[in-house]
C-alpha positions in Angstrom: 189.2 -203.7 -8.1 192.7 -202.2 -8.0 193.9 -199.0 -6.6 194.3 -197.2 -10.0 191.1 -197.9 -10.7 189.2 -196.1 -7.4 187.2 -192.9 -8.1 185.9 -190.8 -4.9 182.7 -190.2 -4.9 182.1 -186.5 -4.3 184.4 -184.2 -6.3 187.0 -182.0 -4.5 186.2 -179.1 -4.0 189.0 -176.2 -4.3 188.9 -173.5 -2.0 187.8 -170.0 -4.1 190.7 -167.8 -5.1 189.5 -164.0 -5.1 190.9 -161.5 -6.8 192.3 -162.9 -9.9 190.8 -162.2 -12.8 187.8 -163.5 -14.0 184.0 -162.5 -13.7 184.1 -160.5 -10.9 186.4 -158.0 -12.3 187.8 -154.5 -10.7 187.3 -154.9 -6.9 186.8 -158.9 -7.1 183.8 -159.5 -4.7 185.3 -157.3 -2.2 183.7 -153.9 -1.9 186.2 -151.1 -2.1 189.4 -149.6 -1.1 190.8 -150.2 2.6 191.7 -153.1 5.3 188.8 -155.7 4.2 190.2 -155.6 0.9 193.3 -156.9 1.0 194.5 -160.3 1.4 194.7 -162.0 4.8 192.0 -159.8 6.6 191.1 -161.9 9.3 190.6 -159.2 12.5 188.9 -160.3 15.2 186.0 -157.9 17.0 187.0 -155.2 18.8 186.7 -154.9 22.4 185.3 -151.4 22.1 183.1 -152.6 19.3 181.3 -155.4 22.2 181.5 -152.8 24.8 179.5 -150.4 22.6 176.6 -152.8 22.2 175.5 -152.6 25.4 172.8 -150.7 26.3 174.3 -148.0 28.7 171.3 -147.6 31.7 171.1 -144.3 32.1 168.8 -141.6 34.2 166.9 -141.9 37.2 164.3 -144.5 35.9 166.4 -147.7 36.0 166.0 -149.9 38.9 169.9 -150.7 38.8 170.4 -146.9 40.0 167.6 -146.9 42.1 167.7 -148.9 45.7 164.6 -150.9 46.1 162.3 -149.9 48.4 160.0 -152.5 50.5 156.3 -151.0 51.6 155.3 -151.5 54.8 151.5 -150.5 55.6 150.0 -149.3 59.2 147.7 -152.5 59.4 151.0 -154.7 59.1 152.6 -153.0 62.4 148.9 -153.1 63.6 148.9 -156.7 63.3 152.7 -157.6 64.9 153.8 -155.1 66.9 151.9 -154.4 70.3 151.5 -151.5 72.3 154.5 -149.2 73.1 157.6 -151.4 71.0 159.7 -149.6 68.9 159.3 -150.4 65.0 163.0 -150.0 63.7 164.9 -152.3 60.6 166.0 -154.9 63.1 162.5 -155.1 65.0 160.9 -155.7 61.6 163.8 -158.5 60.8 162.7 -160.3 63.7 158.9 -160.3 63.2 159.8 -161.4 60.1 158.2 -158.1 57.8 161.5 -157.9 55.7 164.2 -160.6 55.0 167.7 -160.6 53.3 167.7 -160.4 49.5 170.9 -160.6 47.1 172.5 -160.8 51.0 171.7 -157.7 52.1 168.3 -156.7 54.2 165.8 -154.7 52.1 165.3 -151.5 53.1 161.4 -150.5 54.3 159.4 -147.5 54.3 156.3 -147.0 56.1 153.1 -146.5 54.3 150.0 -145.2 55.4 147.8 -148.2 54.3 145.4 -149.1 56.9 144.0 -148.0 60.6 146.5 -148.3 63.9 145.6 -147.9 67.1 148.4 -148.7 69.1 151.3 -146.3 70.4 154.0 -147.4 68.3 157.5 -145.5 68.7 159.1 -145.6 65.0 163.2 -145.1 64.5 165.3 -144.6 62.1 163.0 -145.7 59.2 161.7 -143.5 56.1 158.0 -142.9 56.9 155.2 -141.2 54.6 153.7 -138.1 56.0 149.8 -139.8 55.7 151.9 -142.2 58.2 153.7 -140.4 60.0 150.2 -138.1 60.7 148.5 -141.3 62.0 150.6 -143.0 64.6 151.0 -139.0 66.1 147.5 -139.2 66.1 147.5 -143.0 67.7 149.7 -141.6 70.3 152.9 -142.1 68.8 156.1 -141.5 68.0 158.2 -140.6 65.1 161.6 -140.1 65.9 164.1 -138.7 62.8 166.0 -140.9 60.5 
């Protein structure tokens, strides 16, 4: 074996010349007229292009405009609180009813789910009115937010 005698084994291939001539006639593979027909079109997507494919969140309905809401029924402040405390955010941090999420403390509402019987004094918490009606009725107190 001598070097004028090596063959490779898999032909080269040549890299495809558009545009001159041939079978593919007039516009050459290429579509039409305009900036991806010429030679050397090699643009790079658009930023406004990417930023246009996301989905824009939009109205009232998505949860990323919305602040989530954690429920809190009657027969939960039933069960930890006793007669006479005041239910507030930080009162229900320390009982443990709400905890830090994404490092902030979820905010709580009070719903009327469930019986109470003791006088609870609530502060500076949003409240449904079903709850609101039945700790005034348990003898106690909802002071505004």
């Amino acid at each position: 074996m001598q070097l004028h005698t090596l063959k490779r084994n898999t032909l080269q291939k040549k890299a495809k010349r558009v545009g001159r001539g041939g079978k593919r006639g007039k516009t050459a593979g290429r579509g039409t007229k305009g900036q991806k027909a010429r030679a050397g079109n090699k643009r790079r997507p658009e930023w406004r292009d990417i930023i246009k494919k996301i989905p824009k969140a939009r109205g009232y309905r998505f949860a990323s405009i919305q602040k989530e809401v954690f429920p809190i029924n009657l027969e939960a402040l039933e069960i930890h609180f006793a007669s006479g405390e005041t239910v507030s955010q930080e009162s229900l941090i320390e009982k443990g009813l709400i905890s830090k999420r994404g490092g902030k403390f979820q905010r709580a509402k009070i719903l009327g789910t469930g019986e109470i019987t003791k006088k609870l004094i609530v502060s500076k918490l949003p409240i449904s009115a079903s709850a609101k009606k039945a700790i005034e009725t348990a003898g106690g107190n909802v002071l505004a937010k």
